[in-house]
C-alpha positions in Angstrom: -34.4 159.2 151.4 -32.4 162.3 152.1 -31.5 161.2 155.7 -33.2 157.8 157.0 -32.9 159.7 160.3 -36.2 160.9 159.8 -38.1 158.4 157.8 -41.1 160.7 157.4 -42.1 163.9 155.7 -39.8 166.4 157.1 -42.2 169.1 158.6 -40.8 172.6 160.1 -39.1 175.5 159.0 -36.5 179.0 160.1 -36.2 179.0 164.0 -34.4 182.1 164.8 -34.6 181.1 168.6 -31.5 184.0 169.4 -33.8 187.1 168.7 -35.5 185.5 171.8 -34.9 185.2 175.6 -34.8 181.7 176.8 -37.8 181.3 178.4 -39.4 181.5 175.4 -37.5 178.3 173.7 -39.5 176.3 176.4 -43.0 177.7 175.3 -41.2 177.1 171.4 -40.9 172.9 172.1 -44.7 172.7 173.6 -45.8 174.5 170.5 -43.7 172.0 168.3 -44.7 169.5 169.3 -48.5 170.5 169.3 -48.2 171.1 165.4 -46.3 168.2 164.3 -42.8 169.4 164.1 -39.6 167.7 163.5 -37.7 170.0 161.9 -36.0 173.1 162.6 -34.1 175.3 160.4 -31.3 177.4 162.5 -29.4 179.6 163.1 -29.3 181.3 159.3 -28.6 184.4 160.2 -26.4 184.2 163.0 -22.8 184.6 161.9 -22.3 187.8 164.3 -23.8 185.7 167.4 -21.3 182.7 166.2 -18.7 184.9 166.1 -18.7 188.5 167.6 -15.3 189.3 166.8 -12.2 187.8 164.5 -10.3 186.0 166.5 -13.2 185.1 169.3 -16.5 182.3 168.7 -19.5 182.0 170.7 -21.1 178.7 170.5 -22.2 178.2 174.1 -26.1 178.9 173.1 -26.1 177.1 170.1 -25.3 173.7 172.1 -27.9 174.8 174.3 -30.4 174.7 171.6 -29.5 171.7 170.1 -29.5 169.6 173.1 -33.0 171.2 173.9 -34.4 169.9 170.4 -32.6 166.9 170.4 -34.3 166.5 174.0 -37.7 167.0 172.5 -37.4 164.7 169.3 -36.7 167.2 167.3 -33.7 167.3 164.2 -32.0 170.4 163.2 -31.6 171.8 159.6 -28.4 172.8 160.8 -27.4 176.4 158.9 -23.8 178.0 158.3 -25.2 181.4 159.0 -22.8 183.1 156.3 -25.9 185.0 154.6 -25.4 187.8 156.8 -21.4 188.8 157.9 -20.9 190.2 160.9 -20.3 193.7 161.1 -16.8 193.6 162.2 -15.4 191.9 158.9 -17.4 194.4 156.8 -15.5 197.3 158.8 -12.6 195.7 158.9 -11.5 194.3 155.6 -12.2 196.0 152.5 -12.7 193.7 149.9 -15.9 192.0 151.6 -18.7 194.6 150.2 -20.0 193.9 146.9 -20.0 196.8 144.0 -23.3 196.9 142.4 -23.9 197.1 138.3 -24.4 200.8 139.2 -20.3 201.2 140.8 -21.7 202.0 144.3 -20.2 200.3 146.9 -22.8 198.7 149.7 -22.6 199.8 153.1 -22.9 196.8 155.7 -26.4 195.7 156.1 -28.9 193.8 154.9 -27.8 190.0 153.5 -26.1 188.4 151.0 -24.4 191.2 150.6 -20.8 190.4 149.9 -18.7 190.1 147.0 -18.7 186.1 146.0 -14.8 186.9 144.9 -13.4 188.2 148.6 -11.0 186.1 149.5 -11.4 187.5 153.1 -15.3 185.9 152.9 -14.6 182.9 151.5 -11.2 182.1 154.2 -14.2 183.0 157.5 -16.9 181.6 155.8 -14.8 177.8 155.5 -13.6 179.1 159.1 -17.5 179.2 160.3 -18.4 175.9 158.3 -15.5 173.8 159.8 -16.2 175.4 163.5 -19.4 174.3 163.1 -18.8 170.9 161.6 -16.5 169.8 164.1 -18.2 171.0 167.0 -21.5 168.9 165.7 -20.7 166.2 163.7 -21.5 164.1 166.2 -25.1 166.0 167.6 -28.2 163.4 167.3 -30.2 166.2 166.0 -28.4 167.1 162.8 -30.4 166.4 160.1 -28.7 168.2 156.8 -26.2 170.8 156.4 -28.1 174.6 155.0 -25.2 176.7 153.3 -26.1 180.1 153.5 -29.4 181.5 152.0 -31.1 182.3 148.9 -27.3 183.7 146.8 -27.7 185.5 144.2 -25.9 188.9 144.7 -23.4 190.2 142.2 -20.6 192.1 141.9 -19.1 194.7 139.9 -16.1 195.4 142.1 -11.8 195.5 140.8 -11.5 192.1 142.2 -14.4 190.9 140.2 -13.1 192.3 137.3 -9.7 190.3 137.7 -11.4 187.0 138.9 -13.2 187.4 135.7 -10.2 188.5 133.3 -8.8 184.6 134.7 -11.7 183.3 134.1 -12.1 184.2 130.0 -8.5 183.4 130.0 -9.1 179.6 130.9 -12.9 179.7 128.8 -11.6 180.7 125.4 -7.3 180.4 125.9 -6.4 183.5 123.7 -7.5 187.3 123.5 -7.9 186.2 119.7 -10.4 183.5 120.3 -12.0 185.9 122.7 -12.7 188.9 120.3 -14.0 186.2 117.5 -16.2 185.3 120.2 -17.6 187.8 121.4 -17.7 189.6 118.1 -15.4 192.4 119.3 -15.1 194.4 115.6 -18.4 195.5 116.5 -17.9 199.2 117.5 -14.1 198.9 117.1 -13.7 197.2 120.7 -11.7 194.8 119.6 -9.0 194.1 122.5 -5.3 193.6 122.8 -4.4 192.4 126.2 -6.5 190.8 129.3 -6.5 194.1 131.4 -8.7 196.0 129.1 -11.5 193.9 129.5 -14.1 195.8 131.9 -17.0 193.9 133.7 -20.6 195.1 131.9 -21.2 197.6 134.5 -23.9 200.5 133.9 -20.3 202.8 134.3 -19.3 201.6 130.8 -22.5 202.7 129.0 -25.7 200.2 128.6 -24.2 196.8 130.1 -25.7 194.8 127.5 -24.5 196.1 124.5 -22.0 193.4 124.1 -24.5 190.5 124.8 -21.5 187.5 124.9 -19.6 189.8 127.7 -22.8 190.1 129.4 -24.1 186.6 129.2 -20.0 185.5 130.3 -20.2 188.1 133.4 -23.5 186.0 134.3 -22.0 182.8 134.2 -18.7 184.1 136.1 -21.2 185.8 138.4 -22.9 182.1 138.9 -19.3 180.3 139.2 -18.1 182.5 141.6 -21.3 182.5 143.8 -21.4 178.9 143.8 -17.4 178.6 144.5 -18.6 180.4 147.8 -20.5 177.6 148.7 -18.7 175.0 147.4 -15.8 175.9 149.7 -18.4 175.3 153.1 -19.5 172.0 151.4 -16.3 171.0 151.0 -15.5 171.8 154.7 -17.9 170.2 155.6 -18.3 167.3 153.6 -15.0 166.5 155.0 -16.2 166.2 158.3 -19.6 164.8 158.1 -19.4 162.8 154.9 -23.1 160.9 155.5 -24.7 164.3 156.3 -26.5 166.0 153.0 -25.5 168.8 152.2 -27.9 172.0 150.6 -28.5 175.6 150.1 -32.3 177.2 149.3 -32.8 178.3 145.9 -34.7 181.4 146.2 -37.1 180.6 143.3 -37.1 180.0 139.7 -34.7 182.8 138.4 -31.8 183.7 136.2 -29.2 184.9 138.1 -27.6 181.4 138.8 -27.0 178.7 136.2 -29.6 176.8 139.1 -29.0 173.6 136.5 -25.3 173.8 137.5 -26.2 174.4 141.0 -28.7 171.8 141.5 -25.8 169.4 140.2 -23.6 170.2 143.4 -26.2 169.9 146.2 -26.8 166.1 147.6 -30.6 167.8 147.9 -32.1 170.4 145.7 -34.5 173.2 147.9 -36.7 175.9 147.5 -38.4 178.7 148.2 -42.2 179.1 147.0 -43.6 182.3 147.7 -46.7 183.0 145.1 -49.0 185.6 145.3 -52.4 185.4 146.2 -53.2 185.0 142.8 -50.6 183.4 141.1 -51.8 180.7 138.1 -51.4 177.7 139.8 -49.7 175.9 136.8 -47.0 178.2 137.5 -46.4 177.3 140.8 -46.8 173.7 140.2 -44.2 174.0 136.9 -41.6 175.4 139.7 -41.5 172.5 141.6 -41.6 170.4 138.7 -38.4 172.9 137.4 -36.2 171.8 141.0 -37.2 168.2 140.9 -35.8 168.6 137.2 -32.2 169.6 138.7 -31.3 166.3 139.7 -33.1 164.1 137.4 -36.6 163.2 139.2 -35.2 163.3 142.4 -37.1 164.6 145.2 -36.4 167.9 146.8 -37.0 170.0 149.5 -39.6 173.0 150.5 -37.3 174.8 152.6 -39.3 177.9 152.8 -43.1 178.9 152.4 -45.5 180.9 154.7 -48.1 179.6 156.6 -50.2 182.5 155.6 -49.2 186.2 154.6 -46.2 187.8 153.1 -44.5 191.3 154.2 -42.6 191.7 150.9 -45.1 192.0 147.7 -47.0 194.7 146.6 -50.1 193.0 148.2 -49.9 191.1 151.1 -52.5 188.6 151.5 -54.1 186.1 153.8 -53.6 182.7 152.6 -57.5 181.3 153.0 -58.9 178.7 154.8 -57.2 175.5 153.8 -54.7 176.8 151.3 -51.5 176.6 152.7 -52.8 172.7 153.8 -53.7 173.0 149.9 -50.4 174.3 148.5 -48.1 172.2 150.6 -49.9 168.8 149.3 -49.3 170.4 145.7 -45.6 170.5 146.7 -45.5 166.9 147.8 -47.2 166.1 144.5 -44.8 167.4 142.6 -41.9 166.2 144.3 -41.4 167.2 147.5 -40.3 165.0 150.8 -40.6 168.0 153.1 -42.8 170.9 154.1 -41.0 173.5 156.1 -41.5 177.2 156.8 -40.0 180.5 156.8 -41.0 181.4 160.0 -41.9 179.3 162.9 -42.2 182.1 165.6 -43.1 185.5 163.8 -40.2 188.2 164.8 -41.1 191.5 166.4 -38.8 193.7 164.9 -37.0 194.8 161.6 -38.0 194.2 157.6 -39.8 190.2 158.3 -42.0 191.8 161.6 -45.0 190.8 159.4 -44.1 187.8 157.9 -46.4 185.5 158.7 -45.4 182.5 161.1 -46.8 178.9 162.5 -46.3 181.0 165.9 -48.0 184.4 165.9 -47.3 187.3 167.8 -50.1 187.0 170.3 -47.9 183.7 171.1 -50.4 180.7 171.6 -51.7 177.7 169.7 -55.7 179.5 169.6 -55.0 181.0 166.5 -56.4 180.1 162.9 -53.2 179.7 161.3 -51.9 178.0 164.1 -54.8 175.2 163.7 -54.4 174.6 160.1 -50.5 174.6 160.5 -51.2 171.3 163.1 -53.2 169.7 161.3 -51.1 169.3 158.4 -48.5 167.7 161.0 -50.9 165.6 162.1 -51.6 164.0 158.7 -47.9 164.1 157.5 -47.1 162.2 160.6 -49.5 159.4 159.9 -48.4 159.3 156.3 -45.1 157.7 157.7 -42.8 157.3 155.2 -45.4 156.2 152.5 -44.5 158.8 149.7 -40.7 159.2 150.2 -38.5 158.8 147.4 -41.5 157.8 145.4 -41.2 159.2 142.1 -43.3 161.3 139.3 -43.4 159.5 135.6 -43.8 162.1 133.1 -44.0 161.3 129.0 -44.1 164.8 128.4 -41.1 167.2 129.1 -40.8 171.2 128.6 -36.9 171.9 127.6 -35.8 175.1 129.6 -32.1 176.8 129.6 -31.2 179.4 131.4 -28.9 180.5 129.5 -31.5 181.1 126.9 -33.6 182.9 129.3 -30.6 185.1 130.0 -29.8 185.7 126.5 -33.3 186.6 125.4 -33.6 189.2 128.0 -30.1 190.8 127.3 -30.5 190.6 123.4 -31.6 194.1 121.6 -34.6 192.9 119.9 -37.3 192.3 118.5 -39.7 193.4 121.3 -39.6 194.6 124.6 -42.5 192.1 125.3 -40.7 188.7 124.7 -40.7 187.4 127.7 -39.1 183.9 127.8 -40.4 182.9 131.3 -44.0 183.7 130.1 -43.8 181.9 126.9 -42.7 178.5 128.8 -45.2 179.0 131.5 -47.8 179.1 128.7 -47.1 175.7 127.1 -46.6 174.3 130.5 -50.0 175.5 131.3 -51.4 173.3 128.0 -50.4 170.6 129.8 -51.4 170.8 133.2 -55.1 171.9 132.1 -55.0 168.4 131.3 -53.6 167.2 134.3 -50.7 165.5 132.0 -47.7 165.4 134.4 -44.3 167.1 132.6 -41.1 166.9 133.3 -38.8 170.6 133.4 -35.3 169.5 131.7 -32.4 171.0 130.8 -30.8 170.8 126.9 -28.7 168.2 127.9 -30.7 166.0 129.9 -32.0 162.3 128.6 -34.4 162.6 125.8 -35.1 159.1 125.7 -37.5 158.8 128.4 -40.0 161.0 126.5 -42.1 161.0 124.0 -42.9 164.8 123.7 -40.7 167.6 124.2 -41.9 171.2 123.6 -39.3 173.7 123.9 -40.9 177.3 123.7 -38.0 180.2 122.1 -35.4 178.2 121.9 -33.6 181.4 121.2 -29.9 179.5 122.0 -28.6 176.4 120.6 -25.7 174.9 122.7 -23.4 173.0 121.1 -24.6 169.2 119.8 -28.1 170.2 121.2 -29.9 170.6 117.5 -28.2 166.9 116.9 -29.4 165.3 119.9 -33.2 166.8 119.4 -32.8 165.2 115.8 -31.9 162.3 116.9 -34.9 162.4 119.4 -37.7 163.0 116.8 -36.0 160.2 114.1 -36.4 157.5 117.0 -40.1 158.7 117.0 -40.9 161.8 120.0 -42.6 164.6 119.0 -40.7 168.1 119.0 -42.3 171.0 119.3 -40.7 175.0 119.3 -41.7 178.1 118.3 -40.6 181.4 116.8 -37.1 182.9 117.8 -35.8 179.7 118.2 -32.3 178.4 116.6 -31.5 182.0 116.1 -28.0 182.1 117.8 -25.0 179.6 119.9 -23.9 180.1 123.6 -22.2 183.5 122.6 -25.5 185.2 121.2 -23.9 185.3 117.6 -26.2 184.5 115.0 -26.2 180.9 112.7 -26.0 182.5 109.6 -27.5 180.6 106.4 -31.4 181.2 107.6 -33.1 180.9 110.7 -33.7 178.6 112.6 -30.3 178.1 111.7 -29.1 174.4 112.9 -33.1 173.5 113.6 -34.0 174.8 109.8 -33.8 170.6 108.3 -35.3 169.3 111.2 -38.4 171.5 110.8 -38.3 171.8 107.3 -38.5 175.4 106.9 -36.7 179.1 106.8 -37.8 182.1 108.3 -37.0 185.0 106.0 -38.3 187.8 108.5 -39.5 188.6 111.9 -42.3 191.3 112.4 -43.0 192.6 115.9 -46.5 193.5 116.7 -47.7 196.4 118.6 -49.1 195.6 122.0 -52.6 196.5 120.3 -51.6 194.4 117.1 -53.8 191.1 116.4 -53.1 188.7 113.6 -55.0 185.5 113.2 -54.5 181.6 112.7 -56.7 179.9 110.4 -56.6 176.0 110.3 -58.7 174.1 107.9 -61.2 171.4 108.3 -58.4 168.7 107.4 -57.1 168.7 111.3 -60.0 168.1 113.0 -60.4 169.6 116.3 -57.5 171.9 115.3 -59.6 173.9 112.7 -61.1 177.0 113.4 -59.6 180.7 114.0 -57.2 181.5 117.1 -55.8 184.8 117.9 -52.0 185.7 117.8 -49.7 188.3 118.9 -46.1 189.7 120.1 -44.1 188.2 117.0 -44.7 186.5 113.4 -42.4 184.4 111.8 -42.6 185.2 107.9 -41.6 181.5 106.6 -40.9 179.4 104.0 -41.6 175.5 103.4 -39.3 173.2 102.7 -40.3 169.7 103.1 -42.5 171.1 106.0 -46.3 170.6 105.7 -48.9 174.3 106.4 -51.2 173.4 109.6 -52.3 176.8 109.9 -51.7 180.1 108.1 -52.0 183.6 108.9 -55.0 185.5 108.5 -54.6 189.1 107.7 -51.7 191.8 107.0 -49.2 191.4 104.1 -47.9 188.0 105.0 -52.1 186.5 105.5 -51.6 183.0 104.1 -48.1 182.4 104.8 -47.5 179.3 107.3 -48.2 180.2 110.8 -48.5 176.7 112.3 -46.3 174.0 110.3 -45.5 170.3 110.7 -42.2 168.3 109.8 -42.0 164.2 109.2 -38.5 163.2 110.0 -37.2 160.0 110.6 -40.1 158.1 112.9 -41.1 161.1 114.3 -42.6 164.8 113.7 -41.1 168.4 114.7 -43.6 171.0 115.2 -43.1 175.1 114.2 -45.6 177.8 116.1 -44.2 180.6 114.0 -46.0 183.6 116.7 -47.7 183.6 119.9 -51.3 182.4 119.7 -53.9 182.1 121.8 -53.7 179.8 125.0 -56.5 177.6 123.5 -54.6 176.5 120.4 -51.7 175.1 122.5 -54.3 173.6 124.9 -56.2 172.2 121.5 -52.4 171.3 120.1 -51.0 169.7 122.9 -54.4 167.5 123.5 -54.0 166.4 120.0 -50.4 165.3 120.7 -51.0 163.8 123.8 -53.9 161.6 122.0 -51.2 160.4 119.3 -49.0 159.2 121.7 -51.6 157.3 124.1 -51.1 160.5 127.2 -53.8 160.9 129.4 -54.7 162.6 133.1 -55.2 159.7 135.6 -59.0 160.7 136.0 -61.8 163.2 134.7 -62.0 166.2 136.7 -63.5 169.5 137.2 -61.9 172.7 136.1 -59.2 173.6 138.3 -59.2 170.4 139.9 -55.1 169.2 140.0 -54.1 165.8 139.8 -50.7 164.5 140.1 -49.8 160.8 141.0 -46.0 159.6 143.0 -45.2 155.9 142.4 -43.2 153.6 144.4 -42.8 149.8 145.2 -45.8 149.5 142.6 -47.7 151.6 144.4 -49.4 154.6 143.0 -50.6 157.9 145.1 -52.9 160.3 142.9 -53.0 163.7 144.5 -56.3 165.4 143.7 -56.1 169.3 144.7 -59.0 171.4 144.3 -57.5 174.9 143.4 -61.5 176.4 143.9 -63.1 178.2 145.9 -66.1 175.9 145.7 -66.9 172.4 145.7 -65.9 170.3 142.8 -65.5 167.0 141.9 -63.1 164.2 139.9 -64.5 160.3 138.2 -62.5 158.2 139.7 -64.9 155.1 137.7 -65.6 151.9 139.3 -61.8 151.1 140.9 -62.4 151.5 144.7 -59.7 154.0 146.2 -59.0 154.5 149.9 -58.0 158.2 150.7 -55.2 158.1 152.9 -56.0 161.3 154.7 -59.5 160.5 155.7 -59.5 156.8 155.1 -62.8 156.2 153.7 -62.8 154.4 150.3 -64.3 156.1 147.3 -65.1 155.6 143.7 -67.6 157.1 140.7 -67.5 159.9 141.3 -66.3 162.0 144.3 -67.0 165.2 145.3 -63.9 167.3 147.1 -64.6 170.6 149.3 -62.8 173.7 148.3 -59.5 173.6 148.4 -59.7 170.4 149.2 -57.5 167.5 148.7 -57.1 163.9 148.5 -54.2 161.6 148.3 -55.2 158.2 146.9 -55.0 154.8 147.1 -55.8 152.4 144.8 -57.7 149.1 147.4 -57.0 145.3 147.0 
């Protein structure tokens, strides 16, 4: 339970009461209360309200606000507010801007928008945290510390540049290690002393020419970030150690090692913004992704909107019942709290149109208004039913970061690699299936599963090709795919054959790599030998050209020079098998793959259901919840057989088969 405080689903979201006269907070608490609310998120961006000048804090409203929650039942999501520096530090010391990869320096504005190294940030920022966590230790209505807001920002500045000279020096020890490491020959930039290394800035040419510098200057970038709020946690951990302690992740993204991250929160949250028409299963392998940062624990929703976005391309109206529908998917996936980015919608500057439980006209007669109460009405009589229940997954997708980063800063082999992409679309094999998977890291537990596919596994960490071996000879099922193996945390190549230290467990080498044309096709051919495998798929973006070696020919290519060679391949080691996609085929033939894996290994969805019908169950005291979600815009239904079930959001029992309205959903129960 993240704070037994509140021993239900947290529901809420950003309260940004100070853009507002106080007449207005009254108005705020009715409507609170009318739409379920416990939680409120505040004040995140109010560091110059806190503090309007250096030596001078203004805390006088902020009590008021808290003892007017408190006073209403309400728990605060208490923030730090250092997203957003006031305007007199940016003036005043010089070292707070940031210096983007471009060499300008920032003007003071927007957020986020300080240099993670500024000693002068990081001494008010502790300041502000340990104001803060004296002054309310002791409030009834603190809930859980919020550090800041969505980091990411990086910096390109001289003090960056030093910080990050200190930081190769403890990393690799010598300048010689360094050049061996980063292949520093290359070009003649071999260097002789600390000071002549230069951050990968677009001043020095293309910044990722040297891809070990540029892969180093991300994971500085990500340590110095996080020692930014790592010096609020500690402030405040001192003061308040039974209060969690969190900062929002602003989605699934490569600018912070998030692995690393989620490691020093006591809760990992989110931010889950999808388009209108964003694949599900991507959404859905998100959440699975932040559960994934503390090992299957639960996390938080910390932001969504309860219907339109200002900030894409498109900004649509979230239909009838989909936010309802989309925040159950959330719970299902992991989730002990629903909360919102915004619960009164401002009426000026760049969020005007953001979309809030509260809309501008001001009232509770508003569509999104209704929809937004009736969630809290059913996650208040859900109690505390689902928390810290947990998801069991056989299945697991491996994905690094690191990796991600590498393969976008590496030169080659095509523009159109896309490592995000190709994970999303073996994810998506499984949850068509509605097989739950776990999203882990290359040095998380293996043991639990007994499949782990791990799309381009470009980068091979050290002792990470000896602890997947070790996984497939105790009998789990390994599956990767072309550009995988290829090079070690540095980007330098395993020479002696791809898939360098992967090339005994999957019983091959890969002599070349061709890069297809956007309008290039190849084919897969599989034989009648592999049953519902056999037939013709489509293939694209990249072909392995391999050889065998102990491996066995699924499938093979169907036309250009290399048509016969091995396109799909399978290895027997030890008790179990390692699987080789050597290109990028069709979506069906990792659906029709996967399905045959999960049969070998006994892995099944909970129920039938219709197309676009999710399921996803939680477990807890030997109780299992199934979520069924209808993702369709029309009716569709799931064979539940002849177990009775009570749903617990309409409590009428069910069983055969059941037909769910569009966007429907259903949590249930199994009956004694």
């Amino acid at each position: 339970m993240i704070n037994s405080k509140l021993q239900q689903i947290w529901y809420g979201g950003d309260y940004n009461p100070d853009q507002w006269p106080e007449e207005i907070w009254q108005e705020d608490m009715r409507l609170f209360k009318e739409a379920g609310i416990n939680v409120v998120t505040l004040p995140v961006f109010s560091w110059a309200k806190l503090q309007p000048s250096e030596d001078t804090f203004n805390l006088g409203w902020l009590d008021k606000l808290l003892d007017l929650i408190a006073d209403n039942g309400i728990y605060a999501c208490l923030a730090t507010s250092t997203a957003a520096q006031p305007a007199w530090m940016s003036r005043k010391y010089e070292d707070v801007l940031p210096v983007d990869v471009d060499g300008r320096k920032r003007t003071h504005g927007s957020r986020t928008n300080f240099c993670p190294n500024s000693k002068t940030y990081r001494r008010f920022s502790r300041q502000l945290a340990r104001t803060l966590g004296e002054r309310y230790k002791d409030h009834p209505s603190l809930l859980i510390w919020h550090i800041n807001n969505e980091y990411g920002t990086h910096c390109y500045c001289n003090n960056c540049a030093a910080e990050f000279r200190v930081w190769l020096q403890s990393k690799y020890g010598s300048i010689e290690s360094l050049n061996a490491e980063w292949n520093m020959s290359f070009w003649g930039h071999t260097v002789y002393e600390w000071e002549e290394i230069v951050p990968p800035s677009n001043l020095n040419g293309d910044n990722r020419n040297f891809q070990p510098m540029a892969l180093d200057y991300k994971r500085f970038m990500s340590d110095s970030i996080l020692a930014c709020y790592q010096g609020e946690y500690d402030e405040l951990k001192a003061i308040t150690p039974e209060i969690p302690i969190t900062t929002n992740i602003w989605g699934l993204f490569n600018g912070l090692d998030l692995k690393k991250w989620g490691e020093a929160m006591d809760v990992v949250s989110w931010d889950s913004y999808p388009q209108m028409n964003e694949p599900m299963g991507n959404v859905a392998m998100r959440h699975d992704y932040m559960r994934g940062l503390k090992e299957g624990k639960p996390f938080m929703l910390m932001e969504q909107t309860p219907s339109q976005q200002n900030w894409q391309p498109y900004n649509s109206l979230k239909r009838p019942g989909v936010m309802r529908l989309w925040s159950y998917q959330a719970v299902a996936h992991g989730a002990d709290t629903v909360m919102f980015f915004q619960l009164r919608r401002s009426f000026g500057a760049c969020e005007k149109y953001h979309g809030a439980v509260i809309e501008h006209v001001g009232h509770e007669n508003t569509r999104v208004f209704r929809e937004c109460a009736q969630l809290g009405r059913e996650l208040g009589e859900l109690g505390d039913r689902l928390l810290d229940s947990e998801i069991h997954a056989e299945a697991a997708l491996l994905f690094d970061i690191d990796t991600w980063n590498a393969v976008e800063i590496t030169s080659g082999p095509s523009v159109d690699l896309n490592y995000l992409e190709q994970a999303q679309h073996y994810y998506k094999a499984f949850y068509d299936q509605n097989v739950p998977v776990d999203v882990i890291s290359p040095l998380s537990d293996f043991s639990k599963y007994k499949i782990i596919v791990a799309p381009v596994l470009y980068m091979l960490k050290l002792g990470v090709a000896e602890r997947i071996e070790a996984f497939v000879k105790a009998g789990g099922t390994f599956v990767t795919t072309f550009f995988s193996g290829i090079v070690n945390e540095n980007d330098l190549v395993t020479l002696g054959g791809y898939p360098g230290k992967l090339r005994n467990l999957l019983g091959l080498w890969v002599e070349e790599i061709d890069s297809l044309l956007p309008d290039m096709r190849n084919s897969i051919q599989i034989g009648e030998a592999f049953g519902h495998l056999a037939g013709s798929y489509e293939c694209g973006l990249l072909c392995d050209l391999l050889h065998l070696e102990g491996a066995k020919a699924i499938g093979s290519y169907g036309t250009d020079f290399y048509a016969g060679m091995p396109a799909l391949t399978v290895n027997e080691f030890g008790q179990g098998e390692a699987y080789y996609v050597a290109t990028a085929p069709e979506q069906r033939l990792l659906s029709d793959l996967i399905r045959n894996l999960c049969e070998k290994h006994g892995i099944a969805a909970p129920f039938k259901a219709s197309a676009g019908v999710e399921l996803a169950q939680r477990s807890k005291e030997g109780e299992v919840y199934t979520f069924v979600l209808n993702h369709n815009a029309s009716q569709a239904s799931v064979e539940l057989g002849t177990e009775a079930y009570s749903d617990l959001l309409t409590n009428r029992t069910v069983s055969g088969t059941v037909e769910i309205e569009p966007h429907g959903v259903m949590i249930l129960q199994k009956t004694l």
